[in-house]
N, C-alpha and C positions, 0 to 999 in steps of 0.2 A: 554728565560726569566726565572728567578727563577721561583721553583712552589709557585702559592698562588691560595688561598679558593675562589670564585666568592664573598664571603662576604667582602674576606682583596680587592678583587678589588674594590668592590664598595665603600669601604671604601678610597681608594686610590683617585679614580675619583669622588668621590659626586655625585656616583650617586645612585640609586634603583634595588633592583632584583624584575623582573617579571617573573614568571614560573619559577623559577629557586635555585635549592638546593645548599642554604648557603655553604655546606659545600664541594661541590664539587672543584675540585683542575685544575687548571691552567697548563697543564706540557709541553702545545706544544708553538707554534710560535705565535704570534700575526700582522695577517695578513687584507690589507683590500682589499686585491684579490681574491676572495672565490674560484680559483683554484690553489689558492699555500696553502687554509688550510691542516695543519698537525692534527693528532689524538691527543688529547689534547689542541689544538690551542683555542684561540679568536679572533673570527674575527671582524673587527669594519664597520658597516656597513652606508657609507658615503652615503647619501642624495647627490641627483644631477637630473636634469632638464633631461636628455640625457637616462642616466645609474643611477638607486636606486640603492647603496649596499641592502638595505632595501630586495627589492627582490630576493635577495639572500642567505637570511639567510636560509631557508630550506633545501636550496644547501649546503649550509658553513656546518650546523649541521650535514647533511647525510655525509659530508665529513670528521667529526672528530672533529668537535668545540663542545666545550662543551658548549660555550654559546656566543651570539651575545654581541657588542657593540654598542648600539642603540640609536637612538631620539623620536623612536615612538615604540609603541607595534608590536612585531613580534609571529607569531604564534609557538615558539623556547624559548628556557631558554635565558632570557636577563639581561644586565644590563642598565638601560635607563639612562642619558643624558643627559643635554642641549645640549654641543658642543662637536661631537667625538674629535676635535681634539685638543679643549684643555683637553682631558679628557685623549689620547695617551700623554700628555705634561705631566699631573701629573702624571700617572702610570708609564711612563719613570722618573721620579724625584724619586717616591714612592722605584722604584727596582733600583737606583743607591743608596738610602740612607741606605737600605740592603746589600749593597758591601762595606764595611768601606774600604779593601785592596784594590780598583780597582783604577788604576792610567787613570785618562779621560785626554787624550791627546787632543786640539783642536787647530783647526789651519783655516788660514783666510787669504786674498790677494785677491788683483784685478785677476790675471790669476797665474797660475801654483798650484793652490790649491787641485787640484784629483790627479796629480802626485808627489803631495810631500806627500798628503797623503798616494796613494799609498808607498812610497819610507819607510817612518817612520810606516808604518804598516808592511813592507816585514823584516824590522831591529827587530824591536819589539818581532815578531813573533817568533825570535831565542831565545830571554829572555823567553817565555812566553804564554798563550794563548791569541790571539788579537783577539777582532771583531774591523771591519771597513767599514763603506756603499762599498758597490759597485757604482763606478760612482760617478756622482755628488748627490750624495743623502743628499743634506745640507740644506734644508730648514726646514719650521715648521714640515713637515707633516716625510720625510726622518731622518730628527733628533732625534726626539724618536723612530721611529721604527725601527733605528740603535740600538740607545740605551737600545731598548728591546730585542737586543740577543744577552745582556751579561747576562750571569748567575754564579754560584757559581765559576764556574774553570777560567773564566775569570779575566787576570791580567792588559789586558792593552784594554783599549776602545779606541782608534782615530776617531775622528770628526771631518770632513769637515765644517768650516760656512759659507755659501753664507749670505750674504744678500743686501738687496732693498734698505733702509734706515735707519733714527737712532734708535737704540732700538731693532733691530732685533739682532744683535750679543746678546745683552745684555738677551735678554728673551731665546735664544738655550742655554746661562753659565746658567742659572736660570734652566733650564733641568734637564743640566748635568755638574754642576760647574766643568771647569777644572782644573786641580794641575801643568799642564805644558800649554802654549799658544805658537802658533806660526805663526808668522806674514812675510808673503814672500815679500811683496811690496804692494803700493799703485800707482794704475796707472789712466786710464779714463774707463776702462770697468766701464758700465752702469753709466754712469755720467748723460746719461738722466736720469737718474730714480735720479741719488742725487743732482745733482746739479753744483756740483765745487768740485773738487780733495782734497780740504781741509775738504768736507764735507764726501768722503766717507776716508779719512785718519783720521776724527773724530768716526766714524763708525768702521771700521777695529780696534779699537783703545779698544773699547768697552772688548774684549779680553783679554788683560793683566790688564786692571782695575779690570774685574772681578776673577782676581786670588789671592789666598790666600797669608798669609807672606811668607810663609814656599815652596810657587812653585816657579815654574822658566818660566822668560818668556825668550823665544827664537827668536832673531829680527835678521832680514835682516841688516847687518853691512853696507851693500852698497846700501840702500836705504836711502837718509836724513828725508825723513818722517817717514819711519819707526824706524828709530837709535829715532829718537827723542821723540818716545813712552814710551821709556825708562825712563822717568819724569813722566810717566801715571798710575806707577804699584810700590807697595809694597815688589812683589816677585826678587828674585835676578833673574836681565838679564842677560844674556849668547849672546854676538853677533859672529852672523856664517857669514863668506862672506870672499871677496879677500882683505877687506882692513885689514891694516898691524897690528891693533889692535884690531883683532878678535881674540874672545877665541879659537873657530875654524873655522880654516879658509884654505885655501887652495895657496900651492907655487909651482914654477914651473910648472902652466900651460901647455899641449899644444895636439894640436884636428890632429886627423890619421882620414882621413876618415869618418871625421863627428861627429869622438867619442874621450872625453876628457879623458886623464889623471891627475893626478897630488899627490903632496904628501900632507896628509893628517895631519896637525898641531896640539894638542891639548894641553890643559895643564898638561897631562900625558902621554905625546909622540908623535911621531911621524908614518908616514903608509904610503905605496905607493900602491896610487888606479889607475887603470883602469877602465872606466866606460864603460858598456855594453849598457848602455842606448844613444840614441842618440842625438848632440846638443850641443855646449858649452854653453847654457843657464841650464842644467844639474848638474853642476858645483853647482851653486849656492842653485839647490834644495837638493843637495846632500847632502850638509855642512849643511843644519837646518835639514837635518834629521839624520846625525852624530850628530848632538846636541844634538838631543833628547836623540839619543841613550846613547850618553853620559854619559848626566845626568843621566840618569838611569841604569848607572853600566855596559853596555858594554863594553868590554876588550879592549883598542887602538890596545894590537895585534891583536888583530882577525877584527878589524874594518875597516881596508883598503880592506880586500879579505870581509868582509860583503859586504861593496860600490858595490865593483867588480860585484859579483854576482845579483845587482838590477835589474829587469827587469819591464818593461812594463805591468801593471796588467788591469787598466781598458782600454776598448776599443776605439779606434779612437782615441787615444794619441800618438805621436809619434811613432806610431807602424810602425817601416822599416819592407817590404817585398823586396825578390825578385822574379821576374818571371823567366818561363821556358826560355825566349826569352833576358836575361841578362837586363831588366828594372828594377832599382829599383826605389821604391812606398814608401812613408812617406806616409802614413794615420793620416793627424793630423784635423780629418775632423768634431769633435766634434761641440767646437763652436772654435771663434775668437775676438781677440780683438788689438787692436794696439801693443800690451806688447809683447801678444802670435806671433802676423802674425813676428811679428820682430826676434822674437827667431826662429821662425820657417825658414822664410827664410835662416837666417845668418847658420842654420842644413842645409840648404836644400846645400848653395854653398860649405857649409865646405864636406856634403859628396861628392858632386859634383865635387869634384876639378880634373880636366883634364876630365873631360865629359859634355855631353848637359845637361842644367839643365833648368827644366820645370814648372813653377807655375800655378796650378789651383783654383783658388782663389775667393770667396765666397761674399757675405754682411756681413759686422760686424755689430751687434744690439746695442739698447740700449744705442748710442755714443749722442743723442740730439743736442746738438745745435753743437758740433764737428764732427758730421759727413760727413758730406763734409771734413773738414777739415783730420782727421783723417784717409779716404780710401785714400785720394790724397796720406797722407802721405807715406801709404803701400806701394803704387801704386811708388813713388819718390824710394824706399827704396831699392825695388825688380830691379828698373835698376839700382843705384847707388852701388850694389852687384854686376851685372855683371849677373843676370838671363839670362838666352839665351831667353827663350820662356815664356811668360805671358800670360793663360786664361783666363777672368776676364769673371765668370757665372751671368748673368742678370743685366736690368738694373742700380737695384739697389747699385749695382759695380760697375757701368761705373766713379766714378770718381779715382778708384785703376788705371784703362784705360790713365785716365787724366795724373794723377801723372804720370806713367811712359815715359807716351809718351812727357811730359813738359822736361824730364833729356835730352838735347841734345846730349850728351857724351856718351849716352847708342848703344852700338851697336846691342844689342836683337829688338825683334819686342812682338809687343801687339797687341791683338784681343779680343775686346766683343763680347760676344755668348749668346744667347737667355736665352738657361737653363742649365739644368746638360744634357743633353740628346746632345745639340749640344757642349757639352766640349767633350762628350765620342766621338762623329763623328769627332773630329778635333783631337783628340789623335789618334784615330784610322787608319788617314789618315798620321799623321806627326810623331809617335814613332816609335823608330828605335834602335836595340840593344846599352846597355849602356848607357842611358837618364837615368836620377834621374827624378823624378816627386814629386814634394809636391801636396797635396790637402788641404785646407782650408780654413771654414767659418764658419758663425753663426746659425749653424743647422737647413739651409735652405737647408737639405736633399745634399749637396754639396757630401756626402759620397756614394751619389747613382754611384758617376763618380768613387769613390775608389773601392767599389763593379765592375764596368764592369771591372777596371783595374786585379784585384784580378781574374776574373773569363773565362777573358781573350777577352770578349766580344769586350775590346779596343784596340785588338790588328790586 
């Protein structure tokens, strides 16, 4: 965060100093973990039934904060509050409107949203200095305290937006208004929570309405709800995809081992990429984060061996391993949703090709009245690939079980298993050098089976 006075904070957030010298200065992190305070920090101390930050502020102080962010009186230099965390909302708005250069990148989609972030923060990062969450950190609470470390030398901020429903996009731009938006698809993740696919493509949408004349928004070219946002926004659109009137876009296609190539289009040249990342769903998040780059003045020469060089930043996203025993492990064990298990699979056979290829496969959340519908679908998709071997972890998956075992054509076999605990026994008993393994689900710990694989316990 920039430095500022416990006064310009309270000024910032409306709130009040208690025990606390006006004129003392801000230099560290702004944290609401009081074991990640830094010497100069603020830490914001969150009220909860379980766990008081509250109770912690003695702690936070002895460990470097100069002063708490607080609701109630602390026996420590504060600044009080009604709500900490519209009060992290304003002081992240407060310290972007202090950045007049800082270019806030934001980007939004049903699935592939933390590795395209990832992708357009690893490109960025060559221009410049970037912050960008770790993880999915896109909510109310992850969104300013991203936003709070950027400070002076910072040139490019990237932000992740999840959200639940309408007006959530709209109130994370109100943060951190961004000058570029980018929009990867609209699919059924968390449809229970919105409703109908038109409601969260109204939602995701939120994004390029909120950007100025003078940004750019950046659309999925091969998404028609997304292309169509394109009527939603002021800012000049740039569409990135494989169809044939995209600014950039990608030709000559084609996937070695699970990993695409292709050459790199734009309106100031052309680049041949190789991509390190795995998946020809890859492809697509590549090209909006070429966009970005783009627009913001990176070289087409150097942009193809940029692609080249992307790798896998946050955890339990397509992270390919291999073992000592010749198994290789996809870790895509984060969460899951229709869009994702689909992309995922279609890596899983592409790296798979002339070996046993193995699914361990998860609940997907938040699908509502589709969900039945939507696991069958997986479940349909993973024999119509040609999976060899299908684990479908707990009940709650039994109809991924359904689906596949309905494809009569399929000549793989399906087993439901209890937990992650009887995936790892049935791995344990049935892998055999040269099996590819995917794992994936909706962070119903489904990664506890990546872990025994990883540490060999499944072997």
């Amino acid at each position: 965060m920039i430095p500022l006075t416990l006064a310009e904070v309270a000024e910032a957030v409306g709130g009040r100093l208690e025990g606390a010298d006006p004129s003392v200065r801000v230099t560290g992190t702004v944290e609401f973990d009081s074991r990640e305070v830094t010497p100069g920090g603020l830490f914001v101390a969150f009220p909860g039934e379980k766990v008081d930050g509250h109770d912690f502020a003695e702690a936070a102080v002895a460990a470097g904060a100069v002063a708490v962010l607080a609701s109630r009186p602390v026996p420590v230099p504060a600044v009080l509050v009604d709500d900490q965390l519209t009060a992290m909302a304003a002081l992240a708005r407060y310290v972007v409107d202090r950045l007049p250069s800082l270019v806030v990148v934001g980007l939004t989609g049903s699935s592939g949203k933390t590795t395209t972030k990832d992708l357009v923060a690893q490109l960025l990062a060559r221009l410049g200095p970037t912050v960008a969450p770790a993880g999915s950190f896109n909510n109310e609470l992850g969104h300013p305290y991203t936003v709070l470390r950027a400070d002076e030398r910072t040139r490019f901020l990237v932000l992740e937006m999840g959200a639940r429903g309408i007006g959530h996009i709209t109130h994370l731009c109100e943060v951190a208004p961004p000058r570029i938006g980018v929009v990867i698809n609209v699919g059924v993740a968390h449809i229970g929570e919105f409703g109908s696919v038109e409601t969260i493509a109204a939602a995701k949408g939120e994004l390029v309405e909120a950007l100025p004349a003078g940004g750019v928004a950046v659309l999925n070219a091969d998404d028609p709800r997304v292309r169509a946002m394109a009527a939603r926004t002021g800012a000049r659109v740039v569409l990135a995809g494989e169809a044939p009137d995209a600014a950039v876009r990608a030709v000559d296609v084609v996937v070695e081992a699970g990993r695409a190539a292709y050459t790199l289009v734009t309106p100031d040249g052309r680049a041949p990429v190789r991509l390190g990342v795995a998946g020809r769903h890859q492809v697509g998040n590549t090209l909006l984060a070429a966009a970005v780059a783009h627009a913001l003045g990176f070289p087409v020469a150097e942009l193809g061996a940029a692609l080249s060089r992307l790798r896998v930043v946050s955890a339990r996203r397509m992270d390919v391993f291999d073992r000592a025993d010749g198994v290789t492990v996809i870790d895509d064990s984060y969460n899951a949703n229709p869009a994702s298990m689909s992309a995922a699979l279609h890596a899983l056979v592409g790296a798979g090709a002339g070996r046993r290829t193995v699914a361990v496969l998860g609940y997907m959340a938040e699908l509502g009245a589709y969900e039945r519908e939507g696991h069958e679908e997986v479940g349909r998709l993973a024999a119509e690939l040609g999976v060899d071997r299908l684990i479908v972890v707990g009940d709650t998956a039994a109809p991924i079980h359904a689906g596949a075992a309905a494809v009569a054509t399929w000549g793989g076999e399906s087993v439901l298993v209890t937990d992650q605990g009887a995936a790892v026994a049935t791995l344990r008993s049935e892998l055999r050098p040269g099996d590819v393994v995917l794992v994936k689900g909706s962070r119903y710990r489904t990664w506890d089976v990546v872990d025994a694989l990883r540490d060999g316990t499944a072997s």
